[in-house]
C-alpha positions in Angstrom: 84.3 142.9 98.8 86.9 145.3 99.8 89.7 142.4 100.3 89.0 141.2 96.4 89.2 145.1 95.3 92.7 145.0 97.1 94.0 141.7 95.0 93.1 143.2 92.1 94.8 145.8 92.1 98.2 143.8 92.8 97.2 141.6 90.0 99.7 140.7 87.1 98.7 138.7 84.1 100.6 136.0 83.2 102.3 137.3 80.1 103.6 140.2 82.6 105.0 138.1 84.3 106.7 136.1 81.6 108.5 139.7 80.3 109.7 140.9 84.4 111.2 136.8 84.8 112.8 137.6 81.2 114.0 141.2 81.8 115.7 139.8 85.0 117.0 137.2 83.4 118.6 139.3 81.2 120.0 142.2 83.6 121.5 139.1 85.3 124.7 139.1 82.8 123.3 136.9 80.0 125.2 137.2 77.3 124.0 136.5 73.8 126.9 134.6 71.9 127.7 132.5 74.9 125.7 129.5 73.8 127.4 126.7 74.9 125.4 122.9 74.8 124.4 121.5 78.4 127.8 118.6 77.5 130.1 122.0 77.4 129.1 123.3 80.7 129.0 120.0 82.3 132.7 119.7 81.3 134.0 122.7 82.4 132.5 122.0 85.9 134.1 118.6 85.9 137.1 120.5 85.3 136.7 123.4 88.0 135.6 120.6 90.9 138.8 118.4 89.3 141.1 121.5 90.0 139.1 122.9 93.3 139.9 119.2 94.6 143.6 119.0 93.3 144.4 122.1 95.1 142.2 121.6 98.3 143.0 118.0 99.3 146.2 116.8 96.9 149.0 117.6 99.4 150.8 114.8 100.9 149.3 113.4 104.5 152.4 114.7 106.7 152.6 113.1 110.6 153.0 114.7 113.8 156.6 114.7 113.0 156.7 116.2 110.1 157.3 112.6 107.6 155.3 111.4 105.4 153.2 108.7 106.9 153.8 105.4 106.0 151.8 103.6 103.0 149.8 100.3 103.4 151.3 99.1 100.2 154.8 99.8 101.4 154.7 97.2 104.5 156.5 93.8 104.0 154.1 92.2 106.4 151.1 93.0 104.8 151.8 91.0 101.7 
């Protein structure tokens, strides 16, 4: 009976724990008038992955001697 007197005592109702999840939630920087629909944040992380893969893998493919490398689409013998 002793290990059951030890549980109890680090009990915490459900309600309790309902308020601590929401107090965190709230010292985590949520911000009242930022209410923006699930469509709105969607679209600005379409945007930020857009712009994170612009920057990251947009530059030109440059050979070993310092040209561009040649395109497919450019070749006469390919057609």
């Amino acid at each position: 009976m002793k290990h059951a007197a030890a549980n109890q005592e680090s009990h915490v109702d459900g309600m309790t724990r309902l308020k601590m999840r929401e107090d965190c939630y709230l010292r985590q920087g949520f911000k009242e008038n930022d209410r923006r629909s699930k469509r709105q944040i969607d679209e600005q992380r379409k945007k930020e992955m857009i712009d994170y893969n612009m920057h990251t893998f947009g530059k030109v493919a440059i050979g070993v001697h310092g040209k561009e490398l040649p395109k497919f689409s450019n070749n006469p013998d390919t057609l």
